[in-house]
N, C-alpha and C positions, 0 to 999 in steps of 0.2 A: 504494500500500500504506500509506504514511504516511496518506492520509486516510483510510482505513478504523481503521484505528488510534486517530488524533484523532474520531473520531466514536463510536468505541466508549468510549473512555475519558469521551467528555460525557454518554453516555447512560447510563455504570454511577455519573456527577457527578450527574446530573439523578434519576436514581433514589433515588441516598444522600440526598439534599438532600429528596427528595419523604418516603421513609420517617422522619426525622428528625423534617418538619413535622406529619407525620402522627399520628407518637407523642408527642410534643410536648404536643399536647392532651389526649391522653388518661390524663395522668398525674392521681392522685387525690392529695391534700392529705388526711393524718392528722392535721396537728399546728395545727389552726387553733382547737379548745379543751382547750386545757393544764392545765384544771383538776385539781385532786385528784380531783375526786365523778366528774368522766368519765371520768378515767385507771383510778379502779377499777370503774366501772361495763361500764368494754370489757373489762378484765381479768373480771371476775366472768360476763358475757357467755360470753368464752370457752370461762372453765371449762364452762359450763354444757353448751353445744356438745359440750366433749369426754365430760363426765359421759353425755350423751345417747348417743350414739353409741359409748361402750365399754361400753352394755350389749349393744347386737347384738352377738351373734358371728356367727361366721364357721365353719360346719361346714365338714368335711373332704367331707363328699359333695356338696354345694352349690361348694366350691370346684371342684372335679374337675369339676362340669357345668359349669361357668364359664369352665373353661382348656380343658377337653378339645376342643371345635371350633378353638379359636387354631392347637395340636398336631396337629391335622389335617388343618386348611389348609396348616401350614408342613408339615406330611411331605408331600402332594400337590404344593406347587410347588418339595419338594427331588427328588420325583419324575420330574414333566419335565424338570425343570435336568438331572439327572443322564442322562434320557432325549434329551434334545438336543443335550448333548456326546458321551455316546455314539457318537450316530449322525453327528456331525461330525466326530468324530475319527477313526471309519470309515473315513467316505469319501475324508477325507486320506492315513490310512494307506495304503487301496488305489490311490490317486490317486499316492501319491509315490514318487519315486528311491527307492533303496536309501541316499543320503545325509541324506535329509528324513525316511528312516522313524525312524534314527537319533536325531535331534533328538527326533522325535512322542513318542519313547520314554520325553522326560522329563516331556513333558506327560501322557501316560500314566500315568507313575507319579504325577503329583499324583491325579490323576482317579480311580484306583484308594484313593488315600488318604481325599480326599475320600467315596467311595462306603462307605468302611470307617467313618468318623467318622458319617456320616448314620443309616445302620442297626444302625450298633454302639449309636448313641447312645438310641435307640428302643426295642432290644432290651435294655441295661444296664437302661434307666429302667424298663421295663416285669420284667426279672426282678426287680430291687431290689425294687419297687410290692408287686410278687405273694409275694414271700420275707417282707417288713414285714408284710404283712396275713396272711399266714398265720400268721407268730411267735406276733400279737398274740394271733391268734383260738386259739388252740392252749396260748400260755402264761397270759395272765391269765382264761379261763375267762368268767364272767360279766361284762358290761360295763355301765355305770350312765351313760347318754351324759343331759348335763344341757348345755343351751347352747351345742349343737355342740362341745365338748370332752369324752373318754370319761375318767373316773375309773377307777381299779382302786383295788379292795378287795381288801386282804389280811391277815388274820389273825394275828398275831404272838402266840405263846403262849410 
């Protein structure tokens, strides 16, 4: 057992040693021209990058096709999960003493929590979605959508 041990412990040695060497070289060097004119030439760089890129916006329906398959995969594999404890927990139930059903009973109750938290959480998000977009469409009337963000116009007399 000792030499399973000592051979484990050389290969998680020889690992960290390898990873170390590896990163080692791939490190990049910023500071090898110090000057004034390239210090503000990367700075000005930058800006520019960001000037560039915070004119795209980012619409709210364009998001929504962007995350909504993410949301759909993870409800499908909370789906099975909850479908394959289910049915394992079944089977123990039915399988056990009267002393082990006892016990199941607390695992149960997570499983039951759990199942509460998954579709609660789908059904919160999706009445909140559908209560916000109704508000909108119902209170500000006319909408002026410029750059993927909607303006409201309102009149003040």
């Amino acid at each position: 057992m000792k030499k399973v041990k000592k051979y484990i412990r050389m290969l998680f040695v020889i690992i960290f040693c390898l990873i170390m060497v590896l990163n080692y070289n791939l490190n990049e060097v910023y500071a090898s021209d110090l000057s004034i004119t390239s210090i503000f030439d990367k700075g000005e760089n930058f800006l520019k990058k960001g000037s560039v890129s915070g004119e795209q916006t980012l619409s709210i329906e364009k998001a929504e096709d962007e995350f909504l398959p993410v949301g759909q995969i993870l409800v499908i594999i909370a789906n099975a999960v909850v479908f394959i404890c289910v049915a394992v927990m079944g089977i123990k139930w039915i399988t056990a003493s009267p002393d082990k059903q006892g016990k199941l009973k607390q695992q149960l109750i997570g499983l039951v929590v759990s199942i509460i938290v998954i579709y609660g959480a789908v059904g919160i998000w999706t009445l909140m979605k559908n209560t916000f977009l109704n508000l909108e469409t119902t209170q500000t009337g006319d909408l002026q959508i410029e750059g993927g963000i909607k303006y409201v116009y309102t009149l003040h007399t």
